[in-house]
N, CA, C and O of each residue as an XYZ file, in Angstrom:
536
protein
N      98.513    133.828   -131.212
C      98.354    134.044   -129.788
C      97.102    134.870   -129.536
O      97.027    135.933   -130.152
N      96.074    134.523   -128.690
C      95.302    134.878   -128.345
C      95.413    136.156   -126.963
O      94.409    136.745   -126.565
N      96.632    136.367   -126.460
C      96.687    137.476   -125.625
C      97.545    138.490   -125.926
O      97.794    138.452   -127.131
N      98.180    139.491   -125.301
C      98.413    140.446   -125.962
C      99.769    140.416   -124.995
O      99.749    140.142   -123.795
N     101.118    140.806   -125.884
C     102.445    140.550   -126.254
C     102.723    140.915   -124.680
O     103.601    140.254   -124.124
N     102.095    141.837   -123.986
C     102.773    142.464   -122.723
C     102.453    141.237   -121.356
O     103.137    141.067   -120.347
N     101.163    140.505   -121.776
C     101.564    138.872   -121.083
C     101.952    137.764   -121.424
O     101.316    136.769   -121.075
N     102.938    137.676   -122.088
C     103.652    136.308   -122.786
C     104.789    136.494   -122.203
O     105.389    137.567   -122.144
N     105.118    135.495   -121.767
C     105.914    134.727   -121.203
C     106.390    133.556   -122.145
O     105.806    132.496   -122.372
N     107.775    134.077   -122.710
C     108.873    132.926   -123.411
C     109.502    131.776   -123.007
O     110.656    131.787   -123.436
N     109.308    130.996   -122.505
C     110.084    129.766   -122.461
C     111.057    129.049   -123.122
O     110.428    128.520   -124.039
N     112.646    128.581   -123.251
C     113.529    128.191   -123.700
C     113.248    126.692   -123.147
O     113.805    126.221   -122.155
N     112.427    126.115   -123.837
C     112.584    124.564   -123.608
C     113.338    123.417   -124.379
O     112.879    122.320   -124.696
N     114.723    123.967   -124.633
C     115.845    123.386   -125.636
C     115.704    122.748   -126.530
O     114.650    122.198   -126.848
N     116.726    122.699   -127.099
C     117.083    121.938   -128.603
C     116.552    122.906   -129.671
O     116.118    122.580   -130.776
N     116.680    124.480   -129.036
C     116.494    125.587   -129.860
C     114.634    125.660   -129.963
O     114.214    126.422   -130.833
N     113.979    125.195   -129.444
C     112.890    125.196   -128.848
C     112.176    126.430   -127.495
O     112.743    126.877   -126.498
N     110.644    126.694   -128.055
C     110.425    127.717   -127.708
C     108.977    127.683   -127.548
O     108.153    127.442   -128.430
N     108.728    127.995   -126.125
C     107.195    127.981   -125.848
C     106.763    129.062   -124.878
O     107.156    129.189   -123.719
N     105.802    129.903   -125.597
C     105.230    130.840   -125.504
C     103.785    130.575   -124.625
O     103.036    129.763   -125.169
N     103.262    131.198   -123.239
C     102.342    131.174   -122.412
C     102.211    132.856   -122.244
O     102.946    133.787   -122.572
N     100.589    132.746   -121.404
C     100.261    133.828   -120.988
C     100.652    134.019   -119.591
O     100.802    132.894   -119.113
N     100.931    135.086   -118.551
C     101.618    135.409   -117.361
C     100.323    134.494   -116.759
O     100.851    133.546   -116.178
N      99.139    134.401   -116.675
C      98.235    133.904   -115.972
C      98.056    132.457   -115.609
O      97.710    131.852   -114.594
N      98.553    132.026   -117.250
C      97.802    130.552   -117.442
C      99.503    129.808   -116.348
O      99.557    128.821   -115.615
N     100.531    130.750   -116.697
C     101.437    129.835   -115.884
C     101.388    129.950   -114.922
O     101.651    128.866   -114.401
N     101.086    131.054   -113.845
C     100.672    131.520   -112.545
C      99.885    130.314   -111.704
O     100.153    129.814   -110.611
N      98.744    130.032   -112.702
C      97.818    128.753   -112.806
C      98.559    127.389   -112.770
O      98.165    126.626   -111.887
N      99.298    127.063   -113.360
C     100.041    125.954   -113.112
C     100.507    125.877   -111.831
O     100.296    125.154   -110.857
N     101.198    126.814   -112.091
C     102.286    127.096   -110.941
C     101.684    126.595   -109.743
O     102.006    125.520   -109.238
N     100.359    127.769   -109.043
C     100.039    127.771   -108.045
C      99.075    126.119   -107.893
O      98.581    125.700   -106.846
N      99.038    125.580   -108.961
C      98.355    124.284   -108.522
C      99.361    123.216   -108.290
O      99.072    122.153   -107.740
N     100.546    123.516   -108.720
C     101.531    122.069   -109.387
C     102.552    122.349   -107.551
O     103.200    121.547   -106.880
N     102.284    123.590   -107.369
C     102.904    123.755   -105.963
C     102.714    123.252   -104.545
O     103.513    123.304   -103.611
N     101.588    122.794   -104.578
C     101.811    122.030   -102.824
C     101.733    120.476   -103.264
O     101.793    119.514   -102.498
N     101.597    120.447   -104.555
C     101.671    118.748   -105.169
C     103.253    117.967   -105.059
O     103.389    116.802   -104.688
N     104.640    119.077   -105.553
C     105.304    118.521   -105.388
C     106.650    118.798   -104.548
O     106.475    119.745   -103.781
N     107.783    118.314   -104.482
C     108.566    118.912   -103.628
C     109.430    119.981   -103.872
O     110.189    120.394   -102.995
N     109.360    120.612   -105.339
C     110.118    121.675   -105.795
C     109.552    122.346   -106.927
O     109.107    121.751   -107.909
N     109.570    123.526   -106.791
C     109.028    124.256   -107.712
C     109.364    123.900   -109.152
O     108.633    124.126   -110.117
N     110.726    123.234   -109.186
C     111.736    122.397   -110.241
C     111.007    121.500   -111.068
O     111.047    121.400   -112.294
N     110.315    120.840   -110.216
C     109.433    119.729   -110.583
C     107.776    119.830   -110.831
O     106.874    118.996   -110.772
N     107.823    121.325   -111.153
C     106.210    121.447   -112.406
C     106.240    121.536   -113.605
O     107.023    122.151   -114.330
N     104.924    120.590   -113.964
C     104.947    121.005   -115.483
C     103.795    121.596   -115.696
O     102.719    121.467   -115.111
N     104.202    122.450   -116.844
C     102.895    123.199   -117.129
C     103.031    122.116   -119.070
O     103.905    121.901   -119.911
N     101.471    121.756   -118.850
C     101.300    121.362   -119.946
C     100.583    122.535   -121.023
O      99.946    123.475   -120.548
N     100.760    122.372   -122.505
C     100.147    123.463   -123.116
C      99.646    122.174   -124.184
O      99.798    120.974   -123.959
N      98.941    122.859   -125.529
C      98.008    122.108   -126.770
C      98.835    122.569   -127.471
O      99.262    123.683   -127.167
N      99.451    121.783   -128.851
C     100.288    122.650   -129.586
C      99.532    123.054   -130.889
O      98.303    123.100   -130.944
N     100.171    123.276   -131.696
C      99.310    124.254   -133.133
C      98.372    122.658   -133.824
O      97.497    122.802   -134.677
N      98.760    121.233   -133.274
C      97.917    120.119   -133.960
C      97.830    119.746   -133.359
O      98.078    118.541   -133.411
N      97.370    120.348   -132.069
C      96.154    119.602   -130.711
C      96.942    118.384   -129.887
O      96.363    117.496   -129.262
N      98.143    118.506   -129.998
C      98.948    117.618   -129.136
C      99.050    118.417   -127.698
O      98.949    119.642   -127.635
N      99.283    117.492   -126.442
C      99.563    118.091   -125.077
C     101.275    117.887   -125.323
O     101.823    116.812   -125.565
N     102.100    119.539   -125.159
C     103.115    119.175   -125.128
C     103.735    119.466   -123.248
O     103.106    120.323   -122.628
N     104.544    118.965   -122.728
C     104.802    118.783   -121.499
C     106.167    120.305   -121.465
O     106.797    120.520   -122.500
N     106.407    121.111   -120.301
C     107.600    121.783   -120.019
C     107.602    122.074   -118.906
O     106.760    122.733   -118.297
N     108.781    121.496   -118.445
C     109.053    121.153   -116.935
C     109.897    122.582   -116.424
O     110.770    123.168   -117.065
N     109.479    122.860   -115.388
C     109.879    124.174   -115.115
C     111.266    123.989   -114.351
O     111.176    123.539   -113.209
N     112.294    124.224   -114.746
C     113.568    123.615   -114.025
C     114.152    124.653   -113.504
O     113.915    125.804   -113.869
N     114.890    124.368   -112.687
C     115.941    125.547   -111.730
C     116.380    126.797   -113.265
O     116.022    127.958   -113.066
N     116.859    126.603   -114.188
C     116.923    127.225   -114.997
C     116.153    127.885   -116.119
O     116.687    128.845   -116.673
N     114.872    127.453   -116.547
C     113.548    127.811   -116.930
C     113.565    129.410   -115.360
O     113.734    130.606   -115.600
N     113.324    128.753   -113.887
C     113.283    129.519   -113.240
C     114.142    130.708   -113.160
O     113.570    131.763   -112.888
N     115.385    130.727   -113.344
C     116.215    131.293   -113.189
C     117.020    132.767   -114.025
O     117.603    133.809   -113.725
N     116.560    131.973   -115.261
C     116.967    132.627   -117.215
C     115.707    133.422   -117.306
O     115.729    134.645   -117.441
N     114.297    132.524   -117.211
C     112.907    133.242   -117.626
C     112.191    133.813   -116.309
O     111.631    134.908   -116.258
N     112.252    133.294   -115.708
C     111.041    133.434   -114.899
C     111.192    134.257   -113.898
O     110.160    134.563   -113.301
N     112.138    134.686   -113.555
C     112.785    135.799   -112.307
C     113.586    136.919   -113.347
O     114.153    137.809   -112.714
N     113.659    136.969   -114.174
C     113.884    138.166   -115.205
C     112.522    138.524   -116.024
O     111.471    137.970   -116.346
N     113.108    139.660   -116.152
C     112.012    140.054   -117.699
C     110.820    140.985   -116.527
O     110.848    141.312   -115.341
N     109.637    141.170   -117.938
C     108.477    142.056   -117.144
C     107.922    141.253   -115.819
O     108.040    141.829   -114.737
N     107.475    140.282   -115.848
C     106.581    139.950   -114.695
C     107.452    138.838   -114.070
O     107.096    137.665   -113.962
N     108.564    139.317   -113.695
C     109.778    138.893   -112.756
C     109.286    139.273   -111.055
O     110.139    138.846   -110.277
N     108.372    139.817   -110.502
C     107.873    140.601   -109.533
C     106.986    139.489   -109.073
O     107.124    139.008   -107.949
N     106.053    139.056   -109.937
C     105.133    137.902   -109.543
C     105.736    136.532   -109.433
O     105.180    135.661   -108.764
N     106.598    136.370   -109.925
C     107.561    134.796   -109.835
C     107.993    134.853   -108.459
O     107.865    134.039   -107.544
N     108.568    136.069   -108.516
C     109.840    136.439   -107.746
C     109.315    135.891   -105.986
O     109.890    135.346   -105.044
N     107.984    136.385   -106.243
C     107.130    136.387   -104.763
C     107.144    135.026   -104.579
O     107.385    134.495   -103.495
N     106.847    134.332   -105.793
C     106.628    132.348   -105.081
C     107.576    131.586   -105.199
O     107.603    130.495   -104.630
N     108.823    132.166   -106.204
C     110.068    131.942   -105.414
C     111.089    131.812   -103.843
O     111.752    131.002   -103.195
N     110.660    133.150   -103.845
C     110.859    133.367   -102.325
C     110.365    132.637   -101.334
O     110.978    132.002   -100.476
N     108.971    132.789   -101.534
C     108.276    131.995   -100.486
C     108.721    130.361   -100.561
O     108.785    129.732    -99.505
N     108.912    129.945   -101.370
C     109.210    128.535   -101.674
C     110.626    128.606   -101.195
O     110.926    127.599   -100.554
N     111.487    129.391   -101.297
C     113.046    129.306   -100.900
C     113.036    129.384    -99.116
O     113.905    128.832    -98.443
N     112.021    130.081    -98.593
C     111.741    130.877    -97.141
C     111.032    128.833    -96.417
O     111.111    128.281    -95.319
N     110.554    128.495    -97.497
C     110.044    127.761    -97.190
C     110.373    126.213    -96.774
O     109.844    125.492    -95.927
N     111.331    126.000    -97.589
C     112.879    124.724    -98.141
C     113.384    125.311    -97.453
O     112.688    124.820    -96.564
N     114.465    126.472    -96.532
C     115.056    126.602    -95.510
C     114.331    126.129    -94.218
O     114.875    125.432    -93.361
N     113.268    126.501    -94.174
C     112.859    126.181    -92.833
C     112.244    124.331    -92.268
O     111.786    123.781    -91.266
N     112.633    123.994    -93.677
C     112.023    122.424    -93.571
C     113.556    121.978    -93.354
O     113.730    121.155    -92.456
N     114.869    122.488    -94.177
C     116.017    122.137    -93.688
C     116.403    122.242    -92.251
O     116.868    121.276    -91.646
N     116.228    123.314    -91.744
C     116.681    123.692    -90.253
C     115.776    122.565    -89.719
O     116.377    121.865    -88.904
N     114.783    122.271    -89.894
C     113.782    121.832    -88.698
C     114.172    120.320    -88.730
O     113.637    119.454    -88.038
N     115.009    120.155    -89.477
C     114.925    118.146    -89.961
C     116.331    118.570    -89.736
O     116.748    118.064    -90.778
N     117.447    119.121    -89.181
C     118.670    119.045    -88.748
C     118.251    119.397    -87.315
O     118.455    118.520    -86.475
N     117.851    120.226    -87.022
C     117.345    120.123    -85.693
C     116.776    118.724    -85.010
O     117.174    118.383    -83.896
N     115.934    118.034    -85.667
C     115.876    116.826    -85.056
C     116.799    115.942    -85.038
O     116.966    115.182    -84.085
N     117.510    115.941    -86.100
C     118.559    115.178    -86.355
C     119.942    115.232    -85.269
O     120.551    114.247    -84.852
N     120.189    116.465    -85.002
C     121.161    116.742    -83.904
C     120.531    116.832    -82.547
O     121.165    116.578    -81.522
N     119.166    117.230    -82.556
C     118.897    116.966    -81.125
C     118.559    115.610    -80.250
O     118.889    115.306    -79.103
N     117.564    114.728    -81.498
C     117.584    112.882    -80.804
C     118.250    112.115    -82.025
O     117.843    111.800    -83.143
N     119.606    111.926    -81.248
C     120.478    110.852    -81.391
C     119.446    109.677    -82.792
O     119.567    109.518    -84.006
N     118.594    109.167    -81.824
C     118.019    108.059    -82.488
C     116.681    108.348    -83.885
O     115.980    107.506    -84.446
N     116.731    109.623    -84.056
C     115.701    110.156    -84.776
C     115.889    109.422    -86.384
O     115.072    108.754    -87.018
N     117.216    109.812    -86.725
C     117.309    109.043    -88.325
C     117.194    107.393    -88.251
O     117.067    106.821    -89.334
N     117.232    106.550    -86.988
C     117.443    105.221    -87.290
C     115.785    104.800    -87.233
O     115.127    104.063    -87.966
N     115.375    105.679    -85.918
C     113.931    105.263    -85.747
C     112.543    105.799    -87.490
O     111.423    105.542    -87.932
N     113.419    106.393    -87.693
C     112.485    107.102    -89.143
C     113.064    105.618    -90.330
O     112.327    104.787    -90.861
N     113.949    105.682    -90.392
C     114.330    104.377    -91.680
C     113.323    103.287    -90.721
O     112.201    103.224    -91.223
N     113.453    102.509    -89.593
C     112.697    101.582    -89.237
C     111.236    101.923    -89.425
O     110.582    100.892    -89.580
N     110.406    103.174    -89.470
C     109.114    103.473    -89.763
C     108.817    103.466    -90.942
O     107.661    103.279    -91.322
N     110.198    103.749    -92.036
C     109.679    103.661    -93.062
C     109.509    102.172    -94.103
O     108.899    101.967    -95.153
N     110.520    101.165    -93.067
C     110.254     99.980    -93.349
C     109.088     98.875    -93.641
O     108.501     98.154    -94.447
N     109.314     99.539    -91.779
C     107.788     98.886    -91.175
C     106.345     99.514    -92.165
O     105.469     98.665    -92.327
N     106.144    100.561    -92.645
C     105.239    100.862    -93.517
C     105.146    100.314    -94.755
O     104.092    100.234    -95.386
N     106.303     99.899    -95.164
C     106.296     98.947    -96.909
C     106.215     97.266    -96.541
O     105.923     96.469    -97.433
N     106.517     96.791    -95.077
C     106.256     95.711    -95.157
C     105.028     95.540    -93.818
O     104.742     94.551    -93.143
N     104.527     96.836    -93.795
C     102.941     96.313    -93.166
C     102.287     95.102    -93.488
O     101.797     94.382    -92.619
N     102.252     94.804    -94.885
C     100.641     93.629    -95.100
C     101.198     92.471    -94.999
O     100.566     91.418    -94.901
N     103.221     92.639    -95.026
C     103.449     91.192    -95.165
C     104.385     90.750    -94.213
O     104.592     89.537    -94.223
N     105.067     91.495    -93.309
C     105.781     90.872    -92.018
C     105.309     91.505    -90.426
O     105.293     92.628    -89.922
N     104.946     90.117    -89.968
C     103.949     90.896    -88.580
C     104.913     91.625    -87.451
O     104.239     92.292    -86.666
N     106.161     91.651    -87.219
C     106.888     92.771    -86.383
C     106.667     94.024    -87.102
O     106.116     94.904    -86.441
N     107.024     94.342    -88.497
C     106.562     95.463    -89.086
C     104.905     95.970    -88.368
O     104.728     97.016    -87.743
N     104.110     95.190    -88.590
C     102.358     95.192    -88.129
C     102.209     95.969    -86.845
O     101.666     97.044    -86.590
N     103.044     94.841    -85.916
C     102.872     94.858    -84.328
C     103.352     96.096    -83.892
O     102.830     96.695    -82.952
N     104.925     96.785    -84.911
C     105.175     98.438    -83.828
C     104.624     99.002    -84.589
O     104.613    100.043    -83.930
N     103.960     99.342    -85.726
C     103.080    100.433    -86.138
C     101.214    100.090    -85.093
O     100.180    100.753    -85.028
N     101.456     99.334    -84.748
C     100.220     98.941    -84.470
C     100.152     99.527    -82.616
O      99.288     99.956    -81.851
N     101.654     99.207    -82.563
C     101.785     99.644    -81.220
C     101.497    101.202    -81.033
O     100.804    101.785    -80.199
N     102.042    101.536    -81.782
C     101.716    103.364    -81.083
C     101.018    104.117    -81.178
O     101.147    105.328    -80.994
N      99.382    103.002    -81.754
C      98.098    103.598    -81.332
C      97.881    105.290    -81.726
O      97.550    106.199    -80.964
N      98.119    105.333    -82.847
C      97.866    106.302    -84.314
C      97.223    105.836    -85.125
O      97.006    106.451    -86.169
């Protein structure tokens, strides 16, 4: 290891398996792999292993949970945890809010999302996306 023991960060990536990062380089993942997907659940931080292979470790609710919100630099997780939890509540409320306030909101969203996969090949799909001049 090229950094020094007080930034390593242990990883339990099973089957008695074990991968060791610096607090930074995952910070780095993290903060890039984060507006890419829909859950913090769903990053991987790739590393090089000791014979130059890319090995893949997917940061899962439990990676998060066991490592990454315990231990020394539990303080810095902890912050983009939060924010990501502050963040998934307020996308819940706001998509039940529409949902209970127009009646027709979930039927008209499945028909948009139709009409978008059969844009190139059925022309009613064409004609109401075409209609609302967006």
């Amino acid at each position: 290891m090229d950094f020094p023991e007080a930034e390593r960060v242990v990883l339990d990536i099973g089957n008695g398996g074990y991968e060791t990062f610096s607090v930074s380089y995952l910070l780095g993942w993290i903060m890039a792999g984060a507006g890419k997907v829909a859950s913090l659940q769903d990053i991987v931080v790739t590393s090089i292993t000791l014979k130059g292979r890319p090995s893949d470790v997917r940061l899962t609710k439990d990676v998060w949970t066991r490592r990454l919100l315990h231990g020394p630099h539990k303080g810095k997780f902890l912050q983009i945890w939060g924010t990501y939890s502050e963040t998934s509540v307020g996308r819940t409320d706001a998509l039940n809010s529409l949902l209970s306030g127009f009646g027709y909101f979930n039927n008209n969203a499945k028909v948009s999302i139709h009409d978008l996969k059969f844009f190139g090949a059925k022309s009613g799909s064409r004609a109401r996306l075409l209609s609302t001049h967006h």
